[in-house]
N, C-alpha and C positions, 0 to 999 in steps of 0.2 A: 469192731474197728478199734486199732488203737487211737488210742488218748494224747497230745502233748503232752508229754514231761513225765509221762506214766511207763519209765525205767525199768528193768532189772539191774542189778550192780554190773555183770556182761552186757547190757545193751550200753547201760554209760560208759563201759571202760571200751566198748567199741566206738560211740563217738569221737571220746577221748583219743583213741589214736588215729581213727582217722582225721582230727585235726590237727593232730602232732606230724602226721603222715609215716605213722610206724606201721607200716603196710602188711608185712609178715605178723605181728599181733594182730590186727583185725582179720586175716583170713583164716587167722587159727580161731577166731572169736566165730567167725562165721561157717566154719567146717564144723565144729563143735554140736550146732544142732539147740544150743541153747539161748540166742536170741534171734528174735522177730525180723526178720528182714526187712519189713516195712512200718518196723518200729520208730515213734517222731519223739522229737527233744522236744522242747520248752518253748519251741518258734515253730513246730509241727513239721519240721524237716528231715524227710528219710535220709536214711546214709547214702541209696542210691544221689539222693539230690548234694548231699555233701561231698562226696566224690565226685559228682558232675562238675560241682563248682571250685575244686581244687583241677580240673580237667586229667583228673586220672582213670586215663580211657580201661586200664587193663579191670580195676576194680570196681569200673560201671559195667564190665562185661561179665564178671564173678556175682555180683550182684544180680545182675537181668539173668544169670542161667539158676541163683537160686531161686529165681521166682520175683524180683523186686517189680511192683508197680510200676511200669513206666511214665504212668499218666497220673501219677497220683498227685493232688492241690490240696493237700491237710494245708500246707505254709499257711503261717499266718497272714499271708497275702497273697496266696494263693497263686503262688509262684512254681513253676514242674521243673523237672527234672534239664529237659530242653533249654527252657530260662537261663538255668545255672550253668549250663555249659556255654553255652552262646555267651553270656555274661562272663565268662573265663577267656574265650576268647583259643581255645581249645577245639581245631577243625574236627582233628581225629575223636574226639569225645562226640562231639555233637553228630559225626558223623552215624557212630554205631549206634546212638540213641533213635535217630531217625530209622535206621533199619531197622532197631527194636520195633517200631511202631508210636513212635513218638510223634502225639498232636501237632504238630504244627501252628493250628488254627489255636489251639487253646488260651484264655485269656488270664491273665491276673485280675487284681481288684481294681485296677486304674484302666483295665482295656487294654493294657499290651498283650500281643505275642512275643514269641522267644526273638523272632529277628526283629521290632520293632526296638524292645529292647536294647538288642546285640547293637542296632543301629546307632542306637544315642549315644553308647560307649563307645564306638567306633570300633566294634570288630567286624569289617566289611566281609571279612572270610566268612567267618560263620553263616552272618548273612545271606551272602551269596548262597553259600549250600545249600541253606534250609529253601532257598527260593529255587532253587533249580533242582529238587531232590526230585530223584524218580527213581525208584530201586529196578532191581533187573526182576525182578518178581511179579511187581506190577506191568513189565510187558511179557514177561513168560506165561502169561492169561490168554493171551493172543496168539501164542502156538497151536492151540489147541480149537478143535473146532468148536464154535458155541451153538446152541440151538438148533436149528436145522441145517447150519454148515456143511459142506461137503468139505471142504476143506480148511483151514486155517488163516487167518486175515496177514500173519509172520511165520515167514520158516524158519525153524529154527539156526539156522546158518546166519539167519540176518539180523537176528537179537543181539551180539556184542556190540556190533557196528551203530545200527540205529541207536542202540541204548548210549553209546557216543555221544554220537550226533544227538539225542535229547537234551544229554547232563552235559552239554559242553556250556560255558559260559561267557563265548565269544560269539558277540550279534550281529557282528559287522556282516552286508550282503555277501561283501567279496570275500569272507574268511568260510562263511555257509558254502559260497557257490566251490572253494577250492577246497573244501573237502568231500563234496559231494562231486566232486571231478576226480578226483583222485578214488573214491567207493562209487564205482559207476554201478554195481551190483543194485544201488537203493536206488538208485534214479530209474533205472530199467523195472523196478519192480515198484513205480510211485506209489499206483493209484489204489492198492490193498494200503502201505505203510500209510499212506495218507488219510484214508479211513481209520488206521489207527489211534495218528494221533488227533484226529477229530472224537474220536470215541474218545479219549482221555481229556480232550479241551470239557466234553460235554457233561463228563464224571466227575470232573473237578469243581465244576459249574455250578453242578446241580445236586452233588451229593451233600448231605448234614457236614461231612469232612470238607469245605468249601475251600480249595485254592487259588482262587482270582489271579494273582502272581502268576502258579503253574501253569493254570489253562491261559493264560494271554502268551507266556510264552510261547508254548506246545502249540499254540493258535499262529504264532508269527513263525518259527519253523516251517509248520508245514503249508505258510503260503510260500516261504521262497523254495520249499522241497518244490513245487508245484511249477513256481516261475524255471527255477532250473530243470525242469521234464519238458517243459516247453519250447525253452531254447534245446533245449538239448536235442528234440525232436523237429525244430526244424519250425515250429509253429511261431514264434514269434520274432524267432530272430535268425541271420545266419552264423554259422561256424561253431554249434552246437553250445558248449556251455565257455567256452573258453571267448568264443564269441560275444555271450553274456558277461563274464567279468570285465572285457574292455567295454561294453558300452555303462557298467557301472562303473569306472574306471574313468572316464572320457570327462574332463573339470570342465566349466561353464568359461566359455570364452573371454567374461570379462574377467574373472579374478578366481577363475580354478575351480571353484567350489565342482564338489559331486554332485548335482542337478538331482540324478539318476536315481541315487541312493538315496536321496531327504524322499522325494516324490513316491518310490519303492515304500520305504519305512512308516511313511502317512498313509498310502494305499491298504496295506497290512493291516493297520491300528483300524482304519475307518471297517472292512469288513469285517470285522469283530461280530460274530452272531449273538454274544449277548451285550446289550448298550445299557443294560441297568445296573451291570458291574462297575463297582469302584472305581478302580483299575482304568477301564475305560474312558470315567468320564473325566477321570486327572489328567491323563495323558491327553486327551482331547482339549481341554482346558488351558495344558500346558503348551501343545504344540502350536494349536492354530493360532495363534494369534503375531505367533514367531517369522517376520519375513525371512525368506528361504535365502539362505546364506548368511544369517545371522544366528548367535547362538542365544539360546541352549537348541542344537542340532538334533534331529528326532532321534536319531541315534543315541546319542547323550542322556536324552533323557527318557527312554525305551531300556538302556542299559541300565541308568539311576533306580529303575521302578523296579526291575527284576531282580539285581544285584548289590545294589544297597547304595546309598548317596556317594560315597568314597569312588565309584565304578565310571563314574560317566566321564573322569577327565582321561582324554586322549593326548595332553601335549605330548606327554615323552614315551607312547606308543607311536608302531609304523603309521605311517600317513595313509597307507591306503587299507588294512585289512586290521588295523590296531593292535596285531600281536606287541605286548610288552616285554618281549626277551629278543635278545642281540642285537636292540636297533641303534644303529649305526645312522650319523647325521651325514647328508650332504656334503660334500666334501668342500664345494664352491661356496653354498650359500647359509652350511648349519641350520639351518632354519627348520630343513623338511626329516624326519626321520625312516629310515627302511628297516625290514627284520630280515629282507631276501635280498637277494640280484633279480629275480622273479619281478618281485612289488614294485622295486627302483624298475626296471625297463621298464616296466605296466604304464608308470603315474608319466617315463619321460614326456612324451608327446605333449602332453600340460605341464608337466613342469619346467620344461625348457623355456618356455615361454614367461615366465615371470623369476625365474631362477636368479636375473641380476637384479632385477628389485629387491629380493629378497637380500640376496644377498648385503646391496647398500641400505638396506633395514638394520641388517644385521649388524653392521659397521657401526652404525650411527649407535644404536642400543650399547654396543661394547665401549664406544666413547663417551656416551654418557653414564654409563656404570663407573667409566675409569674414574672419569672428571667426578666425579661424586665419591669416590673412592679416597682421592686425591683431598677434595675438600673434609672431608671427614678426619685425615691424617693430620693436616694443616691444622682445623681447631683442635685435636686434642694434642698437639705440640705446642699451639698458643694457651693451652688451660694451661700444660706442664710447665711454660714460662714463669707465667703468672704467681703460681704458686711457690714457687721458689723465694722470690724477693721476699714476702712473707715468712716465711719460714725462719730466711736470715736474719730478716727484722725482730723476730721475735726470741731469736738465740742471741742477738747483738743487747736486747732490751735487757732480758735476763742475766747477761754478764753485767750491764751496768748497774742496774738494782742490787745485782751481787757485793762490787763494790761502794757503791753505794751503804 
């Protein structure tokens, strides 16, 4: 094993440029044959982890195909590879690190992981991924038949789509049920997919590689995969799945709220099969005690736990499905945001109804931003008054001491 700080003149002058970032001399440094790939400096840091942490994806990829440890913790704080990238804040690095095979789970000397870490810094990207990573490898296991199988639990036809729908990072019911309307192919075939992703809630759970994160989410997927087979089927509701989006859709007659949604999102958490999990018992902690219609909304904070604290604010997401791209305000009352005409027709039937409140909400908020606007202008024209007499006082003083 190597040693900190136990160099060749080639392993230093490859530090060396990899801190410089003279990229073409370290890959000659590394083609060459004559230094260690998982050779450590003087803080027990491989160059893999030092390219992590500068986020240069192309030389953690040259690296892991020489052979670099992915998992290696010589640091002197026993800090991976993962860490340093999450800590750069660098999605594409951290991404192909995880394909490499990169722990996850692994701890520093204080007890972080890499996304607890990424957390504190504020790179919610990172985070997210590392929380929602599922490669397409770990469901291509399930093509194939296992045991005494006759057949396979996924066809392979259905691996891109569900692998989708796994690694997506939108929780919202209605954004689940409108993509699972649109791939009717997974809903038609739940009740194998849904054994799948219960076999991965369960392996995530229970294996030494422990994901609590991934299997709570893979766990909340495939109850609303299940809710939308239901409607869809006629079983609990009518007008199939489209039927199901308007009744999560349909706001609380006194002040809009989603009913539907909060009560869906606490149903999910609560059948949770295993309740000794972390995961479980914060969310539990954090929810219940939250009157429904008040925030932090399960949703909120279901998103927060999976994708990192930065995740759970929805103001300037659609109001109904939370896509963050093209959302467009209300035209009346600004207040509500859409990403569709879709989402906007969905939410009118509740939103019509409070739409001029909102609106003289919204008026009122503008005039007192103004009027505060306004006062803010006024004292720093009354400072600029001020200081002026001064000024003159003091050039008028200085002329007369002059003569003087």
């Amino acid at each position: 094993m190597a040693k900190p700080g136990d160099l060749s003149e080639d392993e230093k002058s490859l530090f060396l440029h990899l801190n410089k970032g003279n990229d073409q001399e370290a890959v000659r440094l590394l083609s060459s044959g004559d230094v260690r790939v998982d050779c450590l400096d003087e803080h027990g840091m491989t160059p893999l982890m030092n390219a992590a942490y500068k986020g240069k994806t192309e030389m953690c990829e040259l690296l892991l195909a020489q052979g670099a440890d992915i998992n290696s913790n010589n640091h002197e704080h026993q800090y991976t590879a993962l860490m340093f990238a999450c800590l750069s804040g660098s999605v594409d690095t951290t991404r192909v690190l995880l394909g490499a095979g990169a722990r996850v789970n692994a701890e520093n000397n204080l007890g972080r992981t890499a996304a607890q870490l990424g957390a504190f810094v504020g790179q919610s990207d990172c985070v997210s991924l590392i929380n929602n990573f599922l490669s397409v490898e770990d469901l291509e296991y399930y093509t194939k038949p296992q045991g005494l199988e006759k057949e396979p639990k996924l066809s392979v036809a259905l691996l891109p789509v569900l692998h989708k729908f796994a690694v997506s990072q939108k929780l919202s019911p209605v954004k689940i049920a409108m993509y699972l309307q649109d791939n009717l192919e997974l809903v038609k075939n739940y009740k194998s997919l849904v054994k799948v992703m219960e076999h991965i809630v369960e392996s995530n759970v229970k294996s030494t590689e422990m994901n609590e994160v991934l299997a709570m989410k893979i766990h909340y997927l495939a109850f609303m995969f299940k809710k939308c087979a239901r409607w869809y089927e006629g079983l609990d509701g009518k007008d199939g799945i489209d039927g199901f989006i308007k009744f999560l859709t349909k706001g609380r007659s006194s002040d809009g709220f989603f009913l539907n949604v909060e009560d869906l999102i606490r149903q999910a958490i609560k059948e949770f099969d295993y309740p000794e999990c972390t995961i479980f018992k914060q969310l539990v902690q954090t929810i219940a005690p939250v009157e429904k219609g008040r925030d932090p909304t399960a949703l909120s904070v279901l998103t927060q736990s999976i994708n990192g604290l930065r995740c759970g604010d929805f103001s300037d997401c659609c109001g109904i499905c939370t896509e963050n791209r093209n959302v467009k305000k209300c035209s009346a009352c600004k207040m509500v945001g859409y990403c569709s005409v879709r989402c906007q027709k969905l939410h009118w039937q509740t939103h019509k109804k409070f739409c001029k409140k909102l609106t003289k909400e919204y008026e009122e908020q503008l005039a007192a931003k103004l009027a505060e606007e306004k006062l803010e202008e006024e004292m720093k024209n009354m400072n600029t008054q001020e200081e002026k007499p001064s000024q003159i006082n003091g050039e008028n003083k200085a002329v007369v001491n002059e003569k003087n």
